[in-house]
Residue, then its C-alpha position, 0 to 999 in steps of 0.5 A: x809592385x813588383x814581381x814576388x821572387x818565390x824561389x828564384x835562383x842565380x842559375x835561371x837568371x844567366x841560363x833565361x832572357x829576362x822576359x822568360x826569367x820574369x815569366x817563369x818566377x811568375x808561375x812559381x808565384x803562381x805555384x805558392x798562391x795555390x799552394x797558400x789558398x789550399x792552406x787557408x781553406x783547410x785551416x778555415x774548414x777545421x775550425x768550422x768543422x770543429x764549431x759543428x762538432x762542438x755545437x753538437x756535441x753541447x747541445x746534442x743537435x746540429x743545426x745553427x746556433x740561433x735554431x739551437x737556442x730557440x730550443x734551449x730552456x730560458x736559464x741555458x739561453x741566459x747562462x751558455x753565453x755568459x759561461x762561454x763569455x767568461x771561458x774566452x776571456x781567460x784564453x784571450x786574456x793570455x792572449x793578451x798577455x803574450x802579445x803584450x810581453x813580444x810588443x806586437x800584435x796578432x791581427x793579420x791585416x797589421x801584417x800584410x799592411x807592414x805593422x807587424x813583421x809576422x803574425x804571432x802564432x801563440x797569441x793568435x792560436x788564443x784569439x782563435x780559441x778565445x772567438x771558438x768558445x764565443x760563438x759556440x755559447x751563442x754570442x752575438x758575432x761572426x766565424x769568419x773573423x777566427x778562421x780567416x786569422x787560422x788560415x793567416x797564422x797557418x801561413x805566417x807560421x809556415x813561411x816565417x822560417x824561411x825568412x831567417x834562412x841566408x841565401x843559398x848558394x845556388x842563390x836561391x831567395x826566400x820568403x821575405x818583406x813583400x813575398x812573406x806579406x803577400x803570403x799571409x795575404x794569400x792564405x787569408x784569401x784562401x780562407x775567406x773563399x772557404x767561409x763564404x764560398x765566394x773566390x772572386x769576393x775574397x781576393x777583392x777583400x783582399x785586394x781592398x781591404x789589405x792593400x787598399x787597391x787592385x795592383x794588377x800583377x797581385x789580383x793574379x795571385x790572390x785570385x789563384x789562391x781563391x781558386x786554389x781554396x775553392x777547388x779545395x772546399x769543392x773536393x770536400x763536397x762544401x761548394x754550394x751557395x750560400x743563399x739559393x734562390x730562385x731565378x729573379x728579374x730586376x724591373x729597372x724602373x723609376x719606381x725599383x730604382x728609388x726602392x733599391x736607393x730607399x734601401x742603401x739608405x736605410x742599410x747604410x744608415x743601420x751600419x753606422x748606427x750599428x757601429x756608433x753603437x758598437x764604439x759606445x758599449x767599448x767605452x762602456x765596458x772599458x768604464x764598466x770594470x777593469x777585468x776582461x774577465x768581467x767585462x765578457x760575462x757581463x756582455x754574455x749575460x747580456x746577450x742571454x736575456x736578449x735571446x729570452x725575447x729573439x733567440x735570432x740575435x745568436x750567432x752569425x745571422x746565418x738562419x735568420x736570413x735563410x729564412x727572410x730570403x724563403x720568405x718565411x717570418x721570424x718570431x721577432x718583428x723586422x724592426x724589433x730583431x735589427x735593434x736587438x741584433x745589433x745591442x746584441x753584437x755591441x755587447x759581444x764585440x764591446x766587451x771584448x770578444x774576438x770575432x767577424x763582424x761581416x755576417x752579423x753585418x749581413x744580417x743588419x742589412x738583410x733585416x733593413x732592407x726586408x723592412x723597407x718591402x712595405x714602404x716599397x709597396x705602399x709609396x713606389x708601388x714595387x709588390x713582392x720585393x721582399x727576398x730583392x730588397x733582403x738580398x740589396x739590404x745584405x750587400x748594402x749593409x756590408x758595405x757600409x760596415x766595410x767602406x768596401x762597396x764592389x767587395x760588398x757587391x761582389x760577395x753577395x753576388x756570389x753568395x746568391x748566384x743570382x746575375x739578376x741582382x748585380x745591378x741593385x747590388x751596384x745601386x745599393x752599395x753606392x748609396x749606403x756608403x755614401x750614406x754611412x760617409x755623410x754619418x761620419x762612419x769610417x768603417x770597422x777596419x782601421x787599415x782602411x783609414x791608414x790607406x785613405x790617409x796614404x793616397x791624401x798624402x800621395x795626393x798631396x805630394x803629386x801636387x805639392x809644389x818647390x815652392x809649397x816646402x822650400x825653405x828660405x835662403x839664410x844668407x847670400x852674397x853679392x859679386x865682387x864681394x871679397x873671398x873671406x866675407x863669402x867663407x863667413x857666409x858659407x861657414x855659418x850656413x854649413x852650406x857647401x855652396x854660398x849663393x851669389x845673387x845682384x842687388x834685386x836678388x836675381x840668381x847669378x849663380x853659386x861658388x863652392x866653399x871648398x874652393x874659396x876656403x882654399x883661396x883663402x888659406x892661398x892669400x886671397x882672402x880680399x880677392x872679390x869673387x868673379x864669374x869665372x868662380x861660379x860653380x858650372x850646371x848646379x842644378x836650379x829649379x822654380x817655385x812653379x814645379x812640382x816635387x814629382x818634376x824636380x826630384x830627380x834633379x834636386x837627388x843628383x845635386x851635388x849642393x844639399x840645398x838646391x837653388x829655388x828660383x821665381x820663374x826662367x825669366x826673372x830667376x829670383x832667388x827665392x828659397x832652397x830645396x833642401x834634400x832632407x825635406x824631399x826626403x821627409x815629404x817622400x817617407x810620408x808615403x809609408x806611413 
């Protein structure tokens, strides 16, 4: 990738060698990274603040929305989720509307991802609002989903005018292609740090998720902005762990090693059945009614009798695991709360619902890996594992969901600030998501399947060799052949080349059908064609090489079809290289 050019002008680039010229349009980079991170981590923390304000003003109390509701009568619990339910429908429904009517999307990883050349900001403020009044009634999902897609359209609204400006006449660019991308990208970072108060798991979120790899030169980017919404979230006096804990040290044992890989399985196991869950009750409420708007409250009322047995399942899952890592019980047994929670999060995310699916994903694997503490005990001889095996069961759980295992360790790292936890995290990333692999689970983000289809096909084409994709030669000629049967020949092929090979199809060399045509307008049409016609140097290649080798070669041509030969010994003639399939096999990669 190369260096974005926020801000460059035509003055630095005659008054600066290149290598000062590169560095200072690095800092001014730089300089727009912070400035996107602040962004995002202000709009993230106005939504929060809008929710906390909203809950307490509804219910006439603060705390989390699954505390709340524990104090709720049965009919609020039942009711408040599907009235919210239906409320977000009728805004996302319009959301819908608008996004439908522009031919385009609001989600901002379609953006960073070049699906979309902008984020819509009407639809997108609807999906935001639409995901406020879920979470505020008590469904079943998570708040970073919303804030981390404010903190984009924030950018994506404040950046998109300077793509329709001309250049200036002092040269100076502007926000377009991969710069405006790599904006949005760097407030969406901004905005999760802010969420989770997690900079270093953000920017990789980041980096993994949007972009499908760490390209060094974009981590220093996103890592400003993550330190930029940091700083930011600090000075409002937010900056504090998420899950404080006490210090901890990890036994690497046998015994802790197979408790912690027990709990990989079961979390990466729960995450797939949790999302096999989640894609059956979008196709059973597609099949339910055509209506959003009935679909949500249904999925809402849902919710509501689930909170009649574990007001738990509400919200994000954010208590409920505060109180597993103090080691205090829940009301609902383990085992009981983890099903529950995920029918509850289907019946939310499945009807319809917009929202973030990381916390209630945390919370899944916090509960399986909490509920694999006695088998620990009892088989492995592991005691007190409860709060390690919570706290492996979080990262493990999230990276089944996300197919992203060192985002996944990283955030619940410093979600805890527990240094001792990083190599059970480690442990137990790997195996879930090589569990939820084996369960066909392909995680929640498609973006992810678009990336792994593009490194395939990168992967395909590093090896792909002239002859994996050459295309047989139509016609050829032999020397000696007369001037007139050649121009048939190259005529018929629209070649502007006609191939002159011997009786066993060894190459001899090409003549170019401009100069024959002109012999045969001269009268030379029965003239046989002789070596000294043959075309000097046009570039062959073999079957042998790779399309990396060659594509230089087969671009500087000058025929359209380049001469595939067997081998630089025999040299048969066996196919052509048409530049149109280089090209094909080329844009595969930006699909």
């Amino acid at each position: 990738m190369k260096i974005p050019r926020f801000f460059r002008t035509s003055a630095d680039a005659s008054s600066v060698k290149a290598t000062e010229r590169g560095a200072l349009i690095y800092v001014r980079g730089l300089l727009v990274a912070a400035a996107m991170g602040a962004l995002g981590a202000l709009a993230a923390q106005a939504f929060r603040s809008g929710l906390d304000n909203a809950t307490t003003w509804l219910f006439g109390r603060e705390g989390d929305i699954s505390q709340v509701f524990a104090a709720l009568p049965w009919y609020v619990r039942i009711a408040c989720p599907a009235v919210g339910a239906a409320i977000a429908a009728l805004i996302l429904a319009q959301a819908l509307r608008r996004e439908h009517a522009q031919g385009t999307v609001s989600e901002y990883l379609e953006t960073i991802d070049g699906k979309t050349d902008r984020i819509p900001v009407v639809p997108s403020l609807l999906r935001c609002v639409s995901s406020f009044f879920s979470i505020v009634s008590g469904g079943s999902i998570g708040k970073e989903g919303a804030m981390v897609q404010l903190s984009a359209t924030a950018a994506s609204w404040l950046c998109y005018p300077f793509r329709a400006l001309g250049g200036a006449a002092d040269g100076m660019s502007v926000l377009r292609g991969e710069d405006f991308r790599l904006a949005v990208a760097l407030a969406a970072t901004g905005g999760l740090a802010a969420v989770y108060h997690t900079p270093l798991a953000a920017a990789i979120f980041i980096a993994e998720i949007a972009y499908g790899g760490l390209e060094l030169r974009r981590v220093g980017f996103l890592f400003t902005a993550a330190a930029a919404a940091t700083w930011v979230v600090s000075a409002m006096g937010h900056y504090t762990p998420l899950y404080a804990l006490p210090p901890f040290a990890f036994d690497v044992t046998g015994p802790g090693m197979l408790a912690i890989m027990l709990v990989g399985v079961a979390a990466g196991a729960s995450g797939a059945i949790f999302l096999w869950v989640l894609r059956l009750a979008r196709t059973g409420f597609t099949r339910l009614h055509g209506s959003l708007v009935v679909r949500m409250t249904v999925g809402g009322l849902l919710v509501g009798l689930i909170t009649l047995v574990a007001p738990d399942v509400t919200g994000n899952g954010f208590a409920p695991i505060v109180k597993l890592l103090d080691g205090q019980a829940l009301s609902t047994p383990l085992l009981v709360l983890l099903a529950l929670k995920i029918l509850a999060t289907a019946a939310t995310v499945g009807a319809g619902a917009i929202g973030g699916l990381f916390t209630p994903s945390l919370m899944i694997g916090a509960l399986a890996g909490s509920a694999c503490a006695p088998l620990a005990a009892q088989w492995l001889g592991v005691p007190d594992s409860a709060v390690l095996l919570g706290v492996a069961g979080m990262a493990a759980g999230l990276a089944a969901t996300t197919q992203a295992p060192l985002m996944s360790t990283l955030m619940v790292f410093e979600m805890t600030q527990e240094s001792s936890f990083v190599f059970p995290l480690m442990l137990a990333t790997v195996v879930a998501y090589a569990t939820s692999m084996a369960l066909g689970d392909s995680g929640t983000y498609s973006v992810i399947a678009r990336h792994r289809a593009r490194s395939d096909r990168r992967s395909r084409l590093a090896d792909a060799t002239a002859g994996a994709v050459m295309r047989p030669v139509a016609r050829t000629v032999a020397r000696h052949t007369p001037l007139r049967v050649a121009m048939e020949v190259g005529l018929a092929g629209k070649n502007r080349f006609v191939f002159v090979v011997d009786d066993a199809r060894h190459y001899e060399g090409a003549v170019w059908l401009q100069d024959v045509v002109a012999r045969v307008n001269a009268g030379e049409a029965d003239a046989a064609i002789d070596t000294s016609a043959y075309v000097p140097d046009l570039p062959v290649v073999y079957a042998h090489q790779r399309l990396f080798d060659v594509w230089q070669t087969v671009v500087e041509s000058p025929a359209e079809r380049t001469p595939v030969l067997s081998d630089p010994e025999s040299r048969r003639l066996v196919g052509v290289l048409n530049k149109s399939e280089l090209l094909k096999q080329a844009r595969l990669l930006f699909a």
